[in-house]
C-alpha positions in Angstrom: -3.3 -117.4 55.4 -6.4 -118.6 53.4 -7.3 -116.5 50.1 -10.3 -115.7 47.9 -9.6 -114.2 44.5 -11.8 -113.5 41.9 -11.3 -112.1 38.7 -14.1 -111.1 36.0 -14.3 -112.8 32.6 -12.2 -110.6 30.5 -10.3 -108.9 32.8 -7.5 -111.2 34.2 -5.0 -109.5 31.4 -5.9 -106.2 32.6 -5.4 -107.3 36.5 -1.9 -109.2 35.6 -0.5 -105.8 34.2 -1.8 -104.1 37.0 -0.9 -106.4 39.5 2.8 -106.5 37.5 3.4 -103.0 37.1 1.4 -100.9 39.6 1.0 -97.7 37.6 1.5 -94.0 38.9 -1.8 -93.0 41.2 -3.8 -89.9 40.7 -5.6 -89.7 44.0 -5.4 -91.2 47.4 -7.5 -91.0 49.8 -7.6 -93.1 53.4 -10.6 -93.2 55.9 -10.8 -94.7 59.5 -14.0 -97.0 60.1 -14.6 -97.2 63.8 -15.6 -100.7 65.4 -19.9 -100.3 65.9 -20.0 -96.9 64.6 -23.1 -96.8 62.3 -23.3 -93.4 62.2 -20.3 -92.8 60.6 -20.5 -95.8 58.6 -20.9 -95.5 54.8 -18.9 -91.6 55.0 -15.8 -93.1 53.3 -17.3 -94.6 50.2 -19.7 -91.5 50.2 -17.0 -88.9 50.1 -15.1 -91.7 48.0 -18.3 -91.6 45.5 -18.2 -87.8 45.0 -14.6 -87.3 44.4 -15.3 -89.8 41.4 -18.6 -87.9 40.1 -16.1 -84.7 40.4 -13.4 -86.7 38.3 -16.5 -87.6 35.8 -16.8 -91.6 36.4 -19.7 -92.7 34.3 -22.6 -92.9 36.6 -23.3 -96.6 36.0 -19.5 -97.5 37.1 -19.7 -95.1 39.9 -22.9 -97.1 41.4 -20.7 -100.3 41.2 -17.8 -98.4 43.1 -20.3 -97.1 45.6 -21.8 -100.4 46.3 -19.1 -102.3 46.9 -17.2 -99.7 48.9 -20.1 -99.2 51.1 -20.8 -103.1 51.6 -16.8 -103.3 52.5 -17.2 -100.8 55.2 -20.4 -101.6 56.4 -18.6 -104.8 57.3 -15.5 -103.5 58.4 -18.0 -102.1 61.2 -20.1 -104.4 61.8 -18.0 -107.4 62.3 -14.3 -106.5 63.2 -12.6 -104.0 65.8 -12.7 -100.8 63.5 -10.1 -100.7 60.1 -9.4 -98.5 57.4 -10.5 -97.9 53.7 -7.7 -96.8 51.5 -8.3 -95.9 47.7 -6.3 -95.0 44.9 -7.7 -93.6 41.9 -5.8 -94.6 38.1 -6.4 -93.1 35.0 -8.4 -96.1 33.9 -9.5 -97.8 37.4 -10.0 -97.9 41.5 -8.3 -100.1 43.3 -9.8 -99.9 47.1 -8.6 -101.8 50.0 -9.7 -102.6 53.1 -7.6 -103.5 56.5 -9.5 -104.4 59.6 -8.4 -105.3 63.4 -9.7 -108.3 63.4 -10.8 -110.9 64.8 -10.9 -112.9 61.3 -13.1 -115.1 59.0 -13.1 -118.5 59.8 -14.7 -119.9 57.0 -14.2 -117.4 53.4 -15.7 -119.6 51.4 -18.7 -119.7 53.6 -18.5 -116.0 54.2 -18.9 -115.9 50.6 -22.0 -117.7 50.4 -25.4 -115.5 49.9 -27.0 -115.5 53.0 -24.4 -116.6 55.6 -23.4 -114.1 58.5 -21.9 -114.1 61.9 -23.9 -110.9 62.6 -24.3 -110.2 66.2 -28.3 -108.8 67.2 -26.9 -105.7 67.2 -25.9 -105.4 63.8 -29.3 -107.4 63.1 -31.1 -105.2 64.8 -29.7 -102.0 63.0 -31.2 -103.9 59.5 -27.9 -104.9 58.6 -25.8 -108.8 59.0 -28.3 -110.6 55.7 -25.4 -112.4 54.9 -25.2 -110.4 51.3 -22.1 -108.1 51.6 -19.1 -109.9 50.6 -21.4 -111.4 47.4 -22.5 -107.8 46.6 -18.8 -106.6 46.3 -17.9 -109.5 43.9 -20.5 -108.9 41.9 -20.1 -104.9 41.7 -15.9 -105.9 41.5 -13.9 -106.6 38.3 -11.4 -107.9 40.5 -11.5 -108.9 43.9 -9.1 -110.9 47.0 -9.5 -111.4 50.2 -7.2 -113.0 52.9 -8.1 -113.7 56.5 -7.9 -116.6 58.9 -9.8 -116.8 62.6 -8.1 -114.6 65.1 -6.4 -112.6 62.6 -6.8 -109.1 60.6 -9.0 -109.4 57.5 -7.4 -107.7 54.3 -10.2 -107.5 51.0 -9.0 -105.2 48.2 -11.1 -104.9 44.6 -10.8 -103.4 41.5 -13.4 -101.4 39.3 -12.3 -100.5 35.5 -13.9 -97.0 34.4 -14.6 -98.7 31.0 -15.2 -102.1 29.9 -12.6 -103.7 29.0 -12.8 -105.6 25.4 
């Protein structure tokens, strides 16, 4: 199945360790993101956000976190047939994945171009579909993949360090 990965400049030591030897978790937490549901929407990385403030994540990592998390489920909503958000807090990091219902990305390295979307006028309408969701989770991310093919589940996970990593 076609794959996007991206990984920071600086970090791809820090991402082979984890990758190689997954270390123990502090928290879990999963959440269920309906299909259409905009009202609900954006509660997972919200609840996901405060845990962190209540586990003191510096405020500037936490917006990075919160962005990308809430751009992840946002399209989880708006463009498949419901998923889930799973997170699991580290000493030193977040690692957040995402596992939708489908129906697939045709295209991901045109779904990672600014501006491109296969937002229906529903999701238009509602102010979201700009084309900028998948671009603002690299960005916020120190690490990122994604996998998906048309017609099949879409699977994105990312990683956020608490500190830079030198």
């Amino acid at each position: 199945m076609p794959e996007y990965r991206f990984v920071a400049e600086g970090f791809e030591d820090a991402v082979r360790k984890f990758e190689e030897q997954k270390p123990e978790a502090e928290v879990k937490t999963q959440f269920v993101i309906p299909e259409k549901d905009f009202n609900t929407a954006g509660k997972g990385s919200s609840e996901l956000k405060n845990l962190l403030k209540r586990l003191g994540v510096d405020s500037v990592v936490l917006r990075r976190i919160a962005v990308a998390s809430y751009e992840a489920e946002i399209n989880v909503a708006a463009h498949s047939k419901g998923g889930i958000m799973y997170s699991t807090v580290y000493d030193d990091l977040i690692h957040v994945r995402f596992e939708d219902e489908g129906p697939g990305i045709a295209n991901i390295e045109q779904a990672m171009t600014p501006g491109y979307s296969t937002a229906d006028d529903l999701v238009r309408e509602l102010g979201f579909g700009a084309g900028l969701g998948l671009p603002n989770i690299k960005k916020n991310s120190d690490a990122m993949r994604l996998v998906s093919a048309a017609g099949s589940c879409t699977k994105l996970e990312f990683l956020i360090y608490f500190a830079k990593i030198s």
